[in-house]
N, C-alpha and C positions, 0 to 999 in steps of 0.2 A: 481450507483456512486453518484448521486444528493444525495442518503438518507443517505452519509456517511458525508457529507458534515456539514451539522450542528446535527447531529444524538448526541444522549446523549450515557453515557459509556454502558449503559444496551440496547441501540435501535443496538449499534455497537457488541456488545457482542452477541445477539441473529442474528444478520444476519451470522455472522462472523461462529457462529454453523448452519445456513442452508448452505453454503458455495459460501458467498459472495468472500471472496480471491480469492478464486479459480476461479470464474465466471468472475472476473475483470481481471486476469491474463490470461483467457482463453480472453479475450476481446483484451485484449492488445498484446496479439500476433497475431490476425486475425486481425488487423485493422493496417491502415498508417493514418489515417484522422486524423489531429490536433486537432479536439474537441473531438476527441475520446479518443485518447491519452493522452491528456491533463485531463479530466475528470478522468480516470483508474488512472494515475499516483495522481491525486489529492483525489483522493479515498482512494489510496492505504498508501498515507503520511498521512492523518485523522485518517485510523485506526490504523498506529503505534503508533500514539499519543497517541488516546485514549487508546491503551495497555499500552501506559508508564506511566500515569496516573493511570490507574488501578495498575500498582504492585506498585505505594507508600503507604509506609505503611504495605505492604506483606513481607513476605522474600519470592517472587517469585525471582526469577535468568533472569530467560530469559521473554521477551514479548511474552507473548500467540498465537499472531497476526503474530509475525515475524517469530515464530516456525513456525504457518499455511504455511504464506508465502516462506520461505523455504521448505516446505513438497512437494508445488506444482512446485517447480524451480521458483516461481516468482521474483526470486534476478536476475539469469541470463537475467529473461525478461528482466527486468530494467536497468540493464547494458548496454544491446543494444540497450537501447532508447535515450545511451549516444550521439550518432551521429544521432540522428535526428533532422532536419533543423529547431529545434525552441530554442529562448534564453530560451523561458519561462518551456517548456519540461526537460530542461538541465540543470534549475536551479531548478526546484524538484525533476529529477535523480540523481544530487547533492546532497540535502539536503538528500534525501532517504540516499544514500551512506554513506555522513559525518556521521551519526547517527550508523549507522548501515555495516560498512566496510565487506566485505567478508572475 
C-alpha cells in the first residue's frame, strides 16, 4: 500500500500487472484495523488516479485500474467500508465513489 502512495505512473502500472489491486482488495476484506483499512482504501484512491492521469491524451474510455478493480469485486469492497467507524475511511470511500459511481 506504502509503494502506491507516492509511486510514479510506471512504478503503479507495473505493480498493478503483478496484481497489487487485487492483493489490497484481498487485504481489505480480511482486516477491520483502521491502519489497515485506511492504507488499502488510500492505496486504492492513488491508483485510480494514476490511471486517470495515464488515459489523458489516450482515447482510452475506461481506467485500466478501475477495470482491474471491478474484475476482482473491489467496488463492492468499498462500499461496505461505507459504515465503518472512521470520518477519515468514509471520506476516501466517498471520494472513491464520487469519481467512480456504480
Amino acid at each position: 500500500c506504502n509503494a502506491c502512495d507516492k509511486a510514479s505512473m510506471q512504478e503503479v502500472t507495473y505493480l498493478a500487472k503483478l496484481g497489487i489491486i487485487e492483493l489490497i482488495i484481498e487485504n481489505l476484506r480480511a482486516n477491520s484495523d483502521y491502519d489497515v483499512v485506511t492504507a488499502c482504501l488510500s492505496a486504492i484512491d492513488n491508483i485510480l488516479k494514476e490511471g486517470e492521469d495515464m488515459m489523458m491524451g489516450t482515447d482510452r474510455e475506461e481506467n485500466p485500474f478501475y477495470v482491474k478493480l471491478l474484475e476482482c469485486d473491489g467496488m463492492s469492497e468499498i462500499e461496505r467500508k461505507q459504515n465503518f467507524p472512521s470520518d477519515t475511511v468514509f471520506s476516501i470511500v466517498e471520494s472513491i465513489l464520487n469519481r467512480y459511481p456504480n
